[in-house]
N, CA, C and O atoms as CSV, one atom per row, in Angstrom:
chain,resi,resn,atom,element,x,y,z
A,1,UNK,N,N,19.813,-15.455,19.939
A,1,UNK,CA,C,19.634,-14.966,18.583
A,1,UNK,C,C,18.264,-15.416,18.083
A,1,UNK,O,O,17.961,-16.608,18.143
A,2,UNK,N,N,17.537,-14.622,17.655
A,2,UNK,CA,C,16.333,-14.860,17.277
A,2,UNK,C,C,16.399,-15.447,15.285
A,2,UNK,O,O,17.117,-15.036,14.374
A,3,UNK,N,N,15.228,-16.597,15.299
A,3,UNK,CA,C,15.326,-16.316,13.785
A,3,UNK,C,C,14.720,-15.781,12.918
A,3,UNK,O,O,13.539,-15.566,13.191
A,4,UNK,N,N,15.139,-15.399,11.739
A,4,UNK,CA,C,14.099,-14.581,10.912
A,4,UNK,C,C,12.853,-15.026,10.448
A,4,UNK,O,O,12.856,-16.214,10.125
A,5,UNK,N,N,11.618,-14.337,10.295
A,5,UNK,CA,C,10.657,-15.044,9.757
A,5,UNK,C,C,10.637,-15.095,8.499
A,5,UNK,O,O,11.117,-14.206,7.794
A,6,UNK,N,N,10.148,-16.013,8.110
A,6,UNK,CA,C,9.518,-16.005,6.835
A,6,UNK,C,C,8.668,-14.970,6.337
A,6,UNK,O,O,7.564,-14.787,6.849
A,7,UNK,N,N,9.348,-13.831,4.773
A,7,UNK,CA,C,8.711,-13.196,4.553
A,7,UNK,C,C,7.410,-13.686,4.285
A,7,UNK,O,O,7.209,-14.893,4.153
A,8,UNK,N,N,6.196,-12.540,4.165
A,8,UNK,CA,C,4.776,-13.135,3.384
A,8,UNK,C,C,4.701,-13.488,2.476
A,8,UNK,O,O,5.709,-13.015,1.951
A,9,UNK,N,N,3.920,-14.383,1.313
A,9,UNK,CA,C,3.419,-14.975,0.109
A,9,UNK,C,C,3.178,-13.517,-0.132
A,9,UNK,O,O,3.806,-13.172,-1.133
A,10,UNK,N,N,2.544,-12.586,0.376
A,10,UNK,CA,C,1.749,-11.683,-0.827
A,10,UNK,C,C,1.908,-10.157,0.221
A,10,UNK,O,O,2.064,-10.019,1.434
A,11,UNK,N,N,1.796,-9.301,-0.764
A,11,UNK,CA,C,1.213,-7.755,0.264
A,11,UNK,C,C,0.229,-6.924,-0.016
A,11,UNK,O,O,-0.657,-7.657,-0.454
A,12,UNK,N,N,-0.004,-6.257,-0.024
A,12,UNK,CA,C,-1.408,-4.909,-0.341
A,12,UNK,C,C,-0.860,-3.936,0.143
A,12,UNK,O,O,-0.480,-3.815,1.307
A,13,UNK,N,N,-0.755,-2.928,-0.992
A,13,UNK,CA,C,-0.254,-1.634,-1.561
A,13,UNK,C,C,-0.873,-0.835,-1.321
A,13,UNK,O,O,-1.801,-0.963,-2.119
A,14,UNK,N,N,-1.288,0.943,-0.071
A,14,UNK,CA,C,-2.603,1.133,-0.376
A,14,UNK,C,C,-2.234,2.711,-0.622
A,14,UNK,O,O,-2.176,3.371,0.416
A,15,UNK,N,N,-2.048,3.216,-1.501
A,15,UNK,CA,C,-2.034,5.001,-1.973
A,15,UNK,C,C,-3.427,5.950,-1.987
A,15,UNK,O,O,-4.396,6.052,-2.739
A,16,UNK,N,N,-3.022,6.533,-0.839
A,16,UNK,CA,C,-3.846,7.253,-0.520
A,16,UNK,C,C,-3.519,8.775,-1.077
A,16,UNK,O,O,-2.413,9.293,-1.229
A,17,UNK,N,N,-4.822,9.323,-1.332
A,17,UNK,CA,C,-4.806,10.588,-2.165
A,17,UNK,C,C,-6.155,11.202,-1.204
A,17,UNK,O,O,-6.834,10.581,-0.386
A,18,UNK,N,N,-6.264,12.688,-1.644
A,18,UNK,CA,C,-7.457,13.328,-1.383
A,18,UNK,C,C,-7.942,14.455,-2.997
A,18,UNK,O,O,-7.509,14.220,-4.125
A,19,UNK,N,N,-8.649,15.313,-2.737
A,19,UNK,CA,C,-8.815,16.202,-3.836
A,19,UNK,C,C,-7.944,16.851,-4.694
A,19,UNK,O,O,-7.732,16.896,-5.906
A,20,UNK,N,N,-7.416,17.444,-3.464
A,20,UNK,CA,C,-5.886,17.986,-3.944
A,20,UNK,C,C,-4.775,17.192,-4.818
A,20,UNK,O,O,-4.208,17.600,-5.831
A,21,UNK,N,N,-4.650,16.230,-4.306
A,21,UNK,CA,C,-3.457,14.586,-4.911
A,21,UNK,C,C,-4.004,13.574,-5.882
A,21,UNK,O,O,-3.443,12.596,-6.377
A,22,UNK,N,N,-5.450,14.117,-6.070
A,22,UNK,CA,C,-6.050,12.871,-7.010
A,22,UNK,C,C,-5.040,12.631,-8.565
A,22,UNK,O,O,-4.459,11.623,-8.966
A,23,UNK,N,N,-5.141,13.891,-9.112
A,23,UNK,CA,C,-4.229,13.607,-10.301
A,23,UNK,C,C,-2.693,13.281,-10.200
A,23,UNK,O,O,-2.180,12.672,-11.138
A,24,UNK,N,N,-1.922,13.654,-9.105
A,24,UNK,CA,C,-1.022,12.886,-8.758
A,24,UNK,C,C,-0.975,11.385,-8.568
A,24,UNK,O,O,-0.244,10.613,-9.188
A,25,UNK,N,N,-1.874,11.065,-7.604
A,25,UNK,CA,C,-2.293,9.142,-7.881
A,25,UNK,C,C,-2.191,9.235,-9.139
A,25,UNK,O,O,-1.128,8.990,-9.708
A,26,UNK,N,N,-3.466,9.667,-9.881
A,26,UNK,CA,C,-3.395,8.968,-11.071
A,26,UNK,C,C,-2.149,8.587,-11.817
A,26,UNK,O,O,-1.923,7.493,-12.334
A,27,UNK,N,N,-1.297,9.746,-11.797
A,27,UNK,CA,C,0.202,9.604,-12.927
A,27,UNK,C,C,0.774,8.894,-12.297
A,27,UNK,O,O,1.582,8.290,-13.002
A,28,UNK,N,N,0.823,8.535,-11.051
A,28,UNK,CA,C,1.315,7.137,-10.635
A,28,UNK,C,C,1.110,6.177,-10.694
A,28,UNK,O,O,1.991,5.330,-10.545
A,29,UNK,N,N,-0.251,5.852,-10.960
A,29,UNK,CA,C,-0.303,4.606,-11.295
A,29,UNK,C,C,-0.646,4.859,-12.251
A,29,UNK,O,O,-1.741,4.305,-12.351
A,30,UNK,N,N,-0.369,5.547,-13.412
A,30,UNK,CA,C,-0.186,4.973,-14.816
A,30,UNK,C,C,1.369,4.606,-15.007
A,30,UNK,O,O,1.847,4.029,-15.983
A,31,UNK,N,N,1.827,4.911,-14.246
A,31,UNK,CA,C,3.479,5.037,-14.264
A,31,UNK,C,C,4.346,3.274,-13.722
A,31,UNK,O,O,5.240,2.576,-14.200
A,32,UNK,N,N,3.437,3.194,-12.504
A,32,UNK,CA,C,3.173,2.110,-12.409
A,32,UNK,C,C,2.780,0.783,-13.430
A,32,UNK,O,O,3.462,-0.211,-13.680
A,33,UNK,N,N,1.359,1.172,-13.940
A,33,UNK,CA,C,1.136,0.335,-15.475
A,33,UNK,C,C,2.089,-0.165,-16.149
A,33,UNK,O,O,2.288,-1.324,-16.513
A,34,UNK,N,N,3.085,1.442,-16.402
A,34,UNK,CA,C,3.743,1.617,-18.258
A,34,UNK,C,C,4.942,1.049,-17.416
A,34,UNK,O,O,5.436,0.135,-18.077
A,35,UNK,N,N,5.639,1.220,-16.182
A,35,UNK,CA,C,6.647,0.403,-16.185
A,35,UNK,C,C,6.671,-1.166,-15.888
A,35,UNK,O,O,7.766,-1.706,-15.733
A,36,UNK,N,N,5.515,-1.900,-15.806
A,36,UNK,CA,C,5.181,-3.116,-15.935
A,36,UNK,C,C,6.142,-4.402,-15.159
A,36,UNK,O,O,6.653,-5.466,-15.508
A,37,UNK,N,N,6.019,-3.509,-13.793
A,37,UNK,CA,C,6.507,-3.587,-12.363
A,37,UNK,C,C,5.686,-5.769,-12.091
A,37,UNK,O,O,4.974,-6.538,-12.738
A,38,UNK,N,N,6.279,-5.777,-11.046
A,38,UNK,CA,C,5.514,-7.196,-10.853
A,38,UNK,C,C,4.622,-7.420,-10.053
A,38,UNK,O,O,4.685,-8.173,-9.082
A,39,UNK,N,N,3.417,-6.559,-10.529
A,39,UNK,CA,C,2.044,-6.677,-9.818
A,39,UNK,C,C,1.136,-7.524,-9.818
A,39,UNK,O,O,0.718,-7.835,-10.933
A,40,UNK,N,N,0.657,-8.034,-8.906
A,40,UNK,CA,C,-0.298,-9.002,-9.322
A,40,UNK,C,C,-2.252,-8.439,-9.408
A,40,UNK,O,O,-3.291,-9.085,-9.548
A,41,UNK,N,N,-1.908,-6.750,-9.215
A,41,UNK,CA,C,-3.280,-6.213,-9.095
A,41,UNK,C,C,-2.809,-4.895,-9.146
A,41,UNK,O,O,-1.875,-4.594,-8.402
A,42,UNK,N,N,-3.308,-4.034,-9.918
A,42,UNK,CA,C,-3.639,-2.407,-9.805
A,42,UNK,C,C,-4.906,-2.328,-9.672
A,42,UNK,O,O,-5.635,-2.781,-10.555
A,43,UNK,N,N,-5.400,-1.754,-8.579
A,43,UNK,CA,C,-6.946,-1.380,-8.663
A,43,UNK,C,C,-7.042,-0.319,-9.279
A,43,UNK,O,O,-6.077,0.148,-9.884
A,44,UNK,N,N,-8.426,0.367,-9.239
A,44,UNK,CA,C,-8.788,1.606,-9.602
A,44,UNK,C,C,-8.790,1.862,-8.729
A,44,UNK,O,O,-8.883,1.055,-7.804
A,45,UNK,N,N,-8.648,3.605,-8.524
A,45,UNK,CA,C,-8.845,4.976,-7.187
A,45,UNK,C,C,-10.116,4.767,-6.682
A,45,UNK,O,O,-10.966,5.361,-7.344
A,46,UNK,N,N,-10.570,4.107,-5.705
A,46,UNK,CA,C,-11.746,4.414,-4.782
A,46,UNK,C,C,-11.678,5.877,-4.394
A,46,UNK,O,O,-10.736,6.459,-3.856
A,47,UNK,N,N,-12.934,6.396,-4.793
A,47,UNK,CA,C,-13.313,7.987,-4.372
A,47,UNK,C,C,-13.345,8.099,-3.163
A,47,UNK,O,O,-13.479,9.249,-2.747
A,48,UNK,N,N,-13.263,7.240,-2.384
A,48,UNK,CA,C,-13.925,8.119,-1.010
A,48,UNK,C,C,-13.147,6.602,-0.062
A,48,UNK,O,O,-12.752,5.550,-0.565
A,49,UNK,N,N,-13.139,7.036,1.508
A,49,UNK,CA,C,-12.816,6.088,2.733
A,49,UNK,C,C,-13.295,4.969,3.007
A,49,UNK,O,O,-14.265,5.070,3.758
A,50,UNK,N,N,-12.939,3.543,2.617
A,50,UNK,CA,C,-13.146,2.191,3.326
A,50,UNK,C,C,-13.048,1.734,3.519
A,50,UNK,O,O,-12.113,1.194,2.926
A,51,UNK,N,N,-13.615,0.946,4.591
A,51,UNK,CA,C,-12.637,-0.309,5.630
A,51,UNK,C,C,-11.973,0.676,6.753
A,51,UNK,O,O,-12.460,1.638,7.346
A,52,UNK,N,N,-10.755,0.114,6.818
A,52,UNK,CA,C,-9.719,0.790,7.668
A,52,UNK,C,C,-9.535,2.093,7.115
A,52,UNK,O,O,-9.860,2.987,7.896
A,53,UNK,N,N,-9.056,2.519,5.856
A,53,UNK,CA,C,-8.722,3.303,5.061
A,53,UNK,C,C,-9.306,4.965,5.484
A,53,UNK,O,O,-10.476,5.347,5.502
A,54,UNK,N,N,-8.283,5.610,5.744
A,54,UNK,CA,C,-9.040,6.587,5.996
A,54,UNK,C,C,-9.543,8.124,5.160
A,54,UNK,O,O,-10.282,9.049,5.498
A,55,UNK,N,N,-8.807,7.862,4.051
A,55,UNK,CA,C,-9.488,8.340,3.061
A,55,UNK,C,C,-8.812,8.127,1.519
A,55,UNK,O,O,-7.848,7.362,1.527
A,56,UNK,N,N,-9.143,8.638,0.321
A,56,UNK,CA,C,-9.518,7.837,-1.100
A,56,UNK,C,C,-7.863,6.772,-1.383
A,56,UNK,O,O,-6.694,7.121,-1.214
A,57,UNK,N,N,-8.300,5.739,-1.747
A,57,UNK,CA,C,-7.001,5.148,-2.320
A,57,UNK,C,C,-7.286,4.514,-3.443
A,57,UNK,O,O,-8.413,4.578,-3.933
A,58,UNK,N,N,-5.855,3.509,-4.237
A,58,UNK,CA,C,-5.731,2.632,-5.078
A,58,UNK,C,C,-5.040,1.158,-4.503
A,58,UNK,O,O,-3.907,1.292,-4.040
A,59,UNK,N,N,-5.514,0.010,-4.492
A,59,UNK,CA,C,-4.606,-0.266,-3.982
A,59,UNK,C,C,-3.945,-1.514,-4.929
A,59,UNK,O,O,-4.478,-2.066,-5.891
A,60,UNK,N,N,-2.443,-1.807,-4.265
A,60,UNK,CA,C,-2.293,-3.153,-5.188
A,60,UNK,C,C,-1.800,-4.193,-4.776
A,60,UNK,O,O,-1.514,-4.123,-3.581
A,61,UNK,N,N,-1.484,-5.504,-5.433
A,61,UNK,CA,C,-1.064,-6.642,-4.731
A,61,UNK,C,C,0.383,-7.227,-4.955
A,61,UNK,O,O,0.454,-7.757,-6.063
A,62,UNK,N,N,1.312,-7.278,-4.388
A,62,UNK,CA,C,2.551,-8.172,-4.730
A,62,UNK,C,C,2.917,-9.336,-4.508
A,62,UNK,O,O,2.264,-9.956,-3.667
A,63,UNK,N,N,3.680,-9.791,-4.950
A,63,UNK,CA,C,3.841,-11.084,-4.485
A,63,UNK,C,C,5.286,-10.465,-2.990
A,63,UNK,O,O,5.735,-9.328,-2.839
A,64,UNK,N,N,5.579,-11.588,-2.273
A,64,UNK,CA,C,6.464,-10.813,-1.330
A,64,UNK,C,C,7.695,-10.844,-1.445
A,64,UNK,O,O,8.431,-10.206,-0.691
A,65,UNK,N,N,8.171,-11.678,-2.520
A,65,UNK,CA,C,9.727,-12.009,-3.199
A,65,UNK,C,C,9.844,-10.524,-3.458
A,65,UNK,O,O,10.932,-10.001,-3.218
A,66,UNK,N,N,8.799,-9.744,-3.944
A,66,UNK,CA,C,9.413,-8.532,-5.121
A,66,UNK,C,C,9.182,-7.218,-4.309
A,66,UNK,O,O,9.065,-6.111,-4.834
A,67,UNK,N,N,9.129,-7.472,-2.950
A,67,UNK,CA,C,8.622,-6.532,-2.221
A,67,UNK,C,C,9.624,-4.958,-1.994
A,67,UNK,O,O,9.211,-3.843,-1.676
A,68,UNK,N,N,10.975,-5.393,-2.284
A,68,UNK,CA,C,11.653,-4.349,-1.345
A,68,UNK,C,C,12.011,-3.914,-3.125
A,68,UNK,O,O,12.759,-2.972,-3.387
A,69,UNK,N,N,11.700,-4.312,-3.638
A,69,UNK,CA,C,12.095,-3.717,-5.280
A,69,UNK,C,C,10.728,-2.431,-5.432
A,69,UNK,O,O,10.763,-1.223,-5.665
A,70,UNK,N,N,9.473,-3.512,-5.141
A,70,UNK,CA,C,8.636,-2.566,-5.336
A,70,UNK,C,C,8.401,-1.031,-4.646
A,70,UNK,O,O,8.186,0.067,-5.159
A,71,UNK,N,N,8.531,-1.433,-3.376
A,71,UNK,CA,C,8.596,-0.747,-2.369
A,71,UNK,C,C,10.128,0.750,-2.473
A,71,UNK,O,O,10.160,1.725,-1.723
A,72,UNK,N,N,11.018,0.495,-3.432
A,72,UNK,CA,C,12.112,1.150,-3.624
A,72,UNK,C,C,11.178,2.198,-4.977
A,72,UNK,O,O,10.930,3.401,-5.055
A,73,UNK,N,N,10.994,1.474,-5.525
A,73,UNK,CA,C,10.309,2.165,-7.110
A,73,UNK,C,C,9.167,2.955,-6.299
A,73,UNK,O,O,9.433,4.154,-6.380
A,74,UNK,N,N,8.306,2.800,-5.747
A,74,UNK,CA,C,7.012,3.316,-5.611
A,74,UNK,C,C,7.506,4.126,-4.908
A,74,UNK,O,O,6.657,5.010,-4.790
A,75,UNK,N,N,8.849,4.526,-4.049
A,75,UNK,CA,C,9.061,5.376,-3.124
A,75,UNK,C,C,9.525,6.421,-3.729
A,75,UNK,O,O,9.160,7.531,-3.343
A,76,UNK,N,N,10.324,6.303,-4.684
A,76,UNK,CA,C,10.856,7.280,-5.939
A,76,UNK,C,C,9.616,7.885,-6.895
A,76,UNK,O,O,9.655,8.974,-7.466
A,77,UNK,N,N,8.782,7.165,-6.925
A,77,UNK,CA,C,7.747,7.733,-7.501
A,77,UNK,C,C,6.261,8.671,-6.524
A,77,UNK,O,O,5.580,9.589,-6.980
A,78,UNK,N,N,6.199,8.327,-5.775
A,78,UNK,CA,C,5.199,8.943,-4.604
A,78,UNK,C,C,5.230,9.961,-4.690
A,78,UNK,O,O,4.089,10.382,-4.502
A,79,UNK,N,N,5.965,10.814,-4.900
A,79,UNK,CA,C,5.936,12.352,-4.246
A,79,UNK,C,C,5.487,12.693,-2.981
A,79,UNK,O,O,5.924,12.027,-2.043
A,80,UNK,N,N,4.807,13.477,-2.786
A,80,UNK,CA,C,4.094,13.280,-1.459
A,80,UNK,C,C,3.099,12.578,-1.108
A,80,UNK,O,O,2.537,12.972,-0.085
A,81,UNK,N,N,2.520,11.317,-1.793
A,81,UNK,CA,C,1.286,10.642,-1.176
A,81,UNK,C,C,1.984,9.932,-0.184
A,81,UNK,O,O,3.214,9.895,-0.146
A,82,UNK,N,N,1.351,9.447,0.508
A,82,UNK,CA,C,1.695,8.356,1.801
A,82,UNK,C,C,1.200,7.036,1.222
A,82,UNK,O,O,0.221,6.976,0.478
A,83,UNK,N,N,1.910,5.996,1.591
A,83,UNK,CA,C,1.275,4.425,1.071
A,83,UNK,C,C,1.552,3.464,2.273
A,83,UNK,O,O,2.665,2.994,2.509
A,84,UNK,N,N,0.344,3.202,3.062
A,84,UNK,CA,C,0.318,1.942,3.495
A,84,UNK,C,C,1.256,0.820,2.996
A,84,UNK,O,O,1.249,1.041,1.785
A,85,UNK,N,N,2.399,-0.700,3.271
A,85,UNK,CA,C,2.682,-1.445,2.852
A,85,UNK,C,C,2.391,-2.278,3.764
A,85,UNK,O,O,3.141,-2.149,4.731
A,86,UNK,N,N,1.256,-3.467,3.934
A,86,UNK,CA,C,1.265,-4.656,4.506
A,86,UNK,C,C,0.812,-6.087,4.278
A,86,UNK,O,O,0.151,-6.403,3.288
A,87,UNK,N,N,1.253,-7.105,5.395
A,87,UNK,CA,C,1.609,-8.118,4.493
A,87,UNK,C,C,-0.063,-8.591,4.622
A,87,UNK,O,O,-0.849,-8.210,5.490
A,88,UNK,N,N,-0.346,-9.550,3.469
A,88,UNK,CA,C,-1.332,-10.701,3.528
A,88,UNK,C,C,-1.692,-11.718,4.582
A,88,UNK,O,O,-1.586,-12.913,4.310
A,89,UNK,N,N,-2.189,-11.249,5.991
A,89,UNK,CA,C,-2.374,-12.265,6.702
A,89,UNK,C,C,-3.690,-12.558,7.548
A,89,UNK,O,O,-4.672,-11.824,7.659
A,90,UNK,N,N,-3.475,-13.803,8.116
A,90,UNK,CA,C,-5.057,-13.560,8.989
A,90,UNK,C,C,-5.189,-12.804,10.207
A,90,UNK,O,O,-6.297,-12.885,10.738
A,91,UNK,N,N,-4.308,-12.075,10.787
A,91,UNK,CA,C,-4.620,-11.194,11.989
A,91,UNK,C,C,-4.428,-9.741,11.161
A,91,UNK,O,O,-3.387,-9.085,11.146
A,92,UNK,N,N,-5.636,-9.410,10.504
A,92,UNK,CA,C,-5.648,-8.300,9.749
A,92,UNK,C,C,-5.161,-6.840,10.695
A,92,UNK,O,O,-4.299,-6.053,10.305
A,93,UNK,N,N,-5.917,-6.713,11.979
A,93,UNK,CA,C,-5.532,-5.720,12.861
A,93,UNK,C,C,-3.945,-5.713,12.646
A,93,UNK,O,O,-3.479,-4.829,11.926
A,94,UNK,N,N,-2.817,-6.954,13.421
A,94,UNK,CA,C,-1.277,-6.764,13.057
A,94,UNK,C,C,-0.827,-6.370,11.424
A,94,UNK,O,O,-0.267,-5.297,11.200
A,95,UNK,N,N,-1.076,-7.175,10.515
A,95,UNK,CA,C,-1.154,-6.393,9.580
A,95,UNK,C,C,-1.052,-4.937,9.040
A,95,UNK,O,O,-0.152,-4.406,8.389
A,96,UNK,N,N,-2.249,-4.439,9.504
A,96,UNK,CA,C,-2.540,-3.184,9.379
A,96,UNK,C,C,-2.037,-2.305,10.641
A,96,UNK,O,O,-2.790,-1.339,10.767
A,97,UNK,N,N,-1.213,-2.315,11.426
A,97,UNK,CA,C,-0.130,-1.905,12.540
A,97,UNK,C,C,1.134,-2.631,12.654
A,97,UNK,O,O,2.035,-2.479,11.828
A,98,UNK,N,N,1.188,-3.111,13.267
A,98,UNK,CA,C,2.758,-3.966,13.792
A,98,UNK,C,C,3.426,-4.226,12.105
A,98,UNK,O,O,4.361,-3.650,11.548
A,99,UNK,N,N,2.895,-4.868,11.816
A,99,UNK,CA,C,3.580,-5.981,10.853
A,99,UNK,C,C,3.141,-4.758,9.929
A,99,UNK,O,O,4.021,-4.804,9.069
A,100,UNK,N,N,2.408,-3.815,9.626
A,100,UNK,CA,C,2.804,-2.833,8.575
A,100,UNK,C,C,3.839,-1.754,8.376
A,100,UNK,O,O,4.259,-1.349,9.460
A,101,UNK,N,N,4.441,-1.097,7.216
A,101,UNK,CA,C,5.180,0.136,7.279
A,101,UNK,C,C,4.970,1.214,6.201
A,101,UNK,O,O,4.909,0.693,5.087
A,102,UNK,N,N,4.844,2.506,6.181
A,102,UNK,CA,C,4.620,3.417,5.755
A,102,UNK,C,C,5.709,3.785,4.862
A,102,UNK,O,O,6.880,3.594,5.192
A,103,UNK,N,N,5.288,4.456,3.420
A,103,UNK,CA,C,5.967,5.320,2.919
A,103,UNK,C,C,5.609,6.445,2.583
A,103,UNK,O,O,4.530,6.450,1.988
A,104,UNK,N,N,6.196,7.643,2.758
A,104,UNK,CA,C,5.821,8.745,3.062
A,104,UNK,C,C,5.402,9.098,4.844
A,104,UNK,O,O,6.136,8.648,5.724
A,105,UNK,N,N,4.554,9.669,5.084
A,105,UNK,CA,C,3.900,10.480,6.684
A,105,UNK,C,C,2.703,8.756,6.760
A,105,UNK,O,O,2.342,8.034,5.830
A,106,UNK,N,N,2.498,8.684,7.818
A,106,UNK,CA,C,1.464,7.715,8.200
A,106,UNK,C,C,0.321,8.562,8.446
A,106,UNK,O,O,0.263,9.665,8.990
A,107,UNK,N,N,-0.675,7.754,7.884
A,107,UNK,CA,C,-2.302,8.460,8.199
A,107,UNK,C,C,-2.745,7.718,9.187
A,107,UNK,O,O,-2.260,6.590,9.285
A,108,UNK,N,N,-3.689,8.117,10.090
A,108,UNK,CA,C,-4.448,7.252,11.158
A,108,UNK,C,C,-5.280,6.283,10.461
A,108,UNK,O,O,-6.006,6.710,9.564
A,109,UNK,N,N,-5.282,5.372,10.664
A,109,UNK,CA,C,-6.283,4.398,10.026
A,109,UNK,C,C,-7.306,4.071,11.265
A,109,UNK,O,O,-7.011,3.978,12.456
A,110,UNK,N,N,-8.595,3.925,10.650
A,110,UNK,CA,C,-9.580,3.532,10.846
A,110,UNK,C,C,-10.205,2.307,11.722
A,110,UNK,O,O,-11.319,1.807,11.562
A,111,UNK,N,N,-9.006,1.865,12.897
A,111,UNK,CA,C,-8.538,0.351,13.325
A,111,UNK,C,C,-10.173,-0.311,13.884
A,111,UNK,O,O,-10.313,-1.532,13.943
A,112,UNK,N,N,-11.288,0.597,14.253
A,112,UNK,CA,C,-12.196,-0.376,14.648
A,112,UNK,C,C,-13.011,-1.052,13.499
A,112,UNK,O,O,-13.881,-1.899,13.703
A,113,UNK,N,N,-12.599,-0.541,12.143
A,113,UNK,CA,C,-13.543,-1.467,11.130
A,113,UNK,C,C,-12.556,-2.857,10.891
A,113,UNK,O,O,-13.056,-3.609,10.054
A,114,UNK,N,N,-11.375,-3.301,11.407
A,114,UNK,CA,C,-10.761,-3.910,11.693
A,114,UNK,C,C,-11.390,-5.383,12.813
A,114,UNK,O,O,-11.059,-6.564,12.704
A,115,UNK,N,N,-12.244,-4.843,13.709
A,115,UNK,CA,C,-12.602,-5.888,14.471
A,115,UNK,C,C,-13.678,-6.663,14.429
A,115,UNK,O,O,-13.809,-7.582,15.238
């Protein structure tokens, strides 16, 4: 029997939009805002692809106690965007694969700005 790990201290939220979905993000994360969820960060919509990211997002921070709450709400609210969920750690590559999970369709991410 294996044991469980210890969830993470923290996660990063990442909603991805394009031209078409921009005003959709937006009403989400105002929606996000006005229901005054337990975030520890709403960014603003980056216009355009960076880092890993493979194209425009918002992203945000949780703590990891509140994760599967958040992660339930933001899923009801998404519509069709896709959102990255992964945890805060130092092997950013696992992170951003293994140890991450998708809501909505998964986008390819960008894994060599990763190394």
């Amino acid at each position: 029997m294996s044991e469980r790990q210890p969830r993470p201290a923290w996660y990063h939220l990442h909603v991805y939009f394009d031209s078409q979905t921009l005003a959709d993000a937006q009403r989400l994360r105002q929606q996000l805002l006005e229901d005054r969820l337990p975030l520890a960060y709403v960014g603003q919509p980056i216009p355009y692809a960076i880092g890993p990211h493979p194209q425009p997002m918002f992203e945000l921070h949780a703590p990891g106690s509140r994760i599967d709450l958040l992660c339930a709400r933001l899923d009801a609210l998404r519509g069709e965007l896709s959102v990255l969920v992964h945890p805060v750690q130092a092997d950013e590559l696992a992170a951003h694969t293994v140890d991450a999970r998708w809501l909505g369709p998964a986008l390819p991410l960008r894994l060599d700005q990763l190394e």
